[in-house]
C-alpha positions in Angstrom: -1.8 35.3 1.3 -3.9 32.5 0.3 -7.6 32.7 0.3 -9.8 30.1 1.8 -11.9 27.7 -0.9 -14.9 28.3 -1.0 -16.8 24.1 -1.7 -20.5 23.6 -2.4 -21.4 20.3 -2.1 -25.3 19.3 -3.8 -26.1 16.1 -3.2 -29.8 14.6 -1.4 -28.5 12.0 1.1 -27.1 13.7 4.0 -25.1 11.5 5.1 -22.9 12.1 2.0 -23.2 15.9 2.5 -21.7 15.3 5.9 -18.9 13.4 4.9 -17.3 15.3 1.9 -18.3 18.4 3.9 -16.2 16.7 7.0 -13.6 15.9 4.9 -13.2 19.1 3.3 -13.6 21.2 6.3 -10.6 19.2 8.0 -8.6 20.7 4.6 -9.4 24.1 5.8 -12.2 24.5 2.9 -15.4 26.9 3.6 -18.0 24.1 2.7 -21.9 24.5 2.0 -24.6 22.3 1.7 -27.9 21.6 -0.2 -29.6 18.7 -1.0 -31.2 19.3 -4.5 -30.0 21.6 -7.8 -32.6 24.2 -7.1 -31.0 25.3 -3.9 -27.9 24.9 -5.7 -28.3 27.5 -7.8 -29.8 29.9 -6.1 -27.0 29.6 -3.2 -24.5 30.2 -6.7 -26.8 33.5 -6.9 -25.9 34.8 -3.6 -22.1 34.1 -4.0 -19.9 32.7 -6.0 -18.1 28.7 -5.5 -14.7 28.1 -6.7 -15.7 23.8 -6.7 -19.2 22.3 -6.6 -19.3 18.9 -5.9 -22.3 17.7 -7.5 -24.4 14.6 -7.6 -25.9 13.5 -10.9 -29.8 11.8 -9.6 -31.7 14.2 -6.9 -35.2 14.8 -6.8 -36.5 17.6 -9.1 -33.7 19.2 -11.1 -31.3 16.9 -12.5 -27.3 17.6 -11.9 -26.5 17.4 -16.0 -29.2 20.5 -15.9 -27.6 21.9 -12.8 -23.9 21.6 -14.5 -25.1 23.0 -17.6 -26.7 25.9 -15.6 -23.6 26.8 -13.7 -20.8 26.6 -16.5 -23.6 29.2 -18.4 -23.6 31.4 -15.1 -20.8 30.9 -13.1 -18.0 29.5 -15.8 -15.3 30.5 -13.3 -16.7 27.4 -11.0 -15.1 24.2 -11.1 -18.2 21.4 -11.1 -16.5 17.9 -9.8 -20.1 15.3 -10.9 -19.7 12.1 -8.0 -22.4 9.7 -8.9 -23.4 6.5 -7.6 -24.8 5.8 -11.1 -21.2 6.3 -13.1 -21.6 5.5 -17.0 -19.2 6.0 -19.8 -22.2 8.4 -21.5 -23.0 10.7 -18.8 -19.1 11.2 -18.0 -18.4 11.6 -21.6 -21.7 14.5 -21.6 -20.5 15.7 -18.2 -16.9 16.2 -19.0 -18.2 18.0 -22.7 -20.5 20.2 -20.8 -17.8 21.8 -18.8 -17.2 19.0 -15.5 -13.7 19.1 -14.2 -14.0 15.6 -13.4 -16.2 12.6 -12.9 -16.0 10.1 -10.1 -18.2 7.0 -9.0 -19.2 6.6 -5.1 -18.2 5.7 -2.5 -15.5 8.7 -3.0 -13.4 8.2 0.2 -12.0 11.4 1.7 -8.5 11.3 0.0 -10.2 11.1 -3.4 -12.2 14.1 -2.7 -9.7 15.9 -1.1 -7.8 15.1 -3.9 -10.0 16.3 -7.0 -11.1 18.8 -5.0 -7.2 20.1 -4.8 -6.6 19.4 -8.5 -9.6 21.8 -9.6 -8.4 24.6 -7.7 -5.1 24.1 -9.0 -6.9 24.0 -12.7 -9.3 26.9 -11.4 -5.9 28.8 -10.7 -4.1 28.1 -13.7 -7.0 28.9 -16.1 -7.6 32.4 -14.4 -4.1 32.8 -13.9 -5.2 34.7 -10.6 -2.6 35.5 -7.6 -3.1 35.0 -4.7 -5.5 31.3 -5.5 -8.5 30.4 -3.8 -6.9 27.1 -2.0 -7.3 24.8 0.9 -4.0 25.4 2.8 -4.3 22.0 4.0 -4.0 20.2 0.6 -0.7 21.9 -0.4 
């Protein structure tokens, strides 16, 4: 049996929480949602994410400071950065810092869906676990 993903998704405009949530959720993922790095983390405290979705520019803590927080705590999460400030540097810092993957908004719902797939299948093969956290939709 399959067990369900378990998404956060950290970003500070709602409307974008909503949609990768809604997108997600219609994949069969268990999403979350908080709108700046500090809840972030300590939602990560409580229980553990197998895919954070993470914006890079929120209000107080910064998601490079966030991603390097989680890969130190939590290195079994996958962290997908979707920025609406892409730039070769921060994905070049992001990916060395431990990011699965970097992508620019607007993300549509297929691309999300998408990475989100690809680091649970990563996520799987690098802890070689049976059965894999996964979104039944997406297979």
């Amino acid at each position: 049996m399959i067990k369900e993903a378990h998404i956060l998704v950290v970003d500070d405009e709602e409307v974008v929480r909503l949609s990768y949530a809604r997108s997600l959720a219609s994949a069969h993922c268990k999403v979350e949602m908080v709108s700046n790095g500090q809840d972030a983390l300590q939602v990560m405290g409580k229980r553990p994410f197998d895919v954070v979705l993470l914006d890079l520019r929120m209000p107080g803590m910064n998601g490079m400071t966030v991603l390097s927080t989680i890969k130190r705590q939590w290195p079994e999460s996958e962290v997908i950065i979707i920025t609406g400030y892409p730039a070769l540097e921060t994905a070049k810092e992001a990916v060395s810092m431990g990011a699965y993957d970097y992508l620019a908004k607007p993300a549509g719902p297929d691309d999300v869906i998408q990475v989100t797939h690809a680091a649970m299948n990563h996520k799987r093969w690098t802890l070689r676990s049976e059965p894999a956290p996964a979104c039944p939709a997406l297979h």
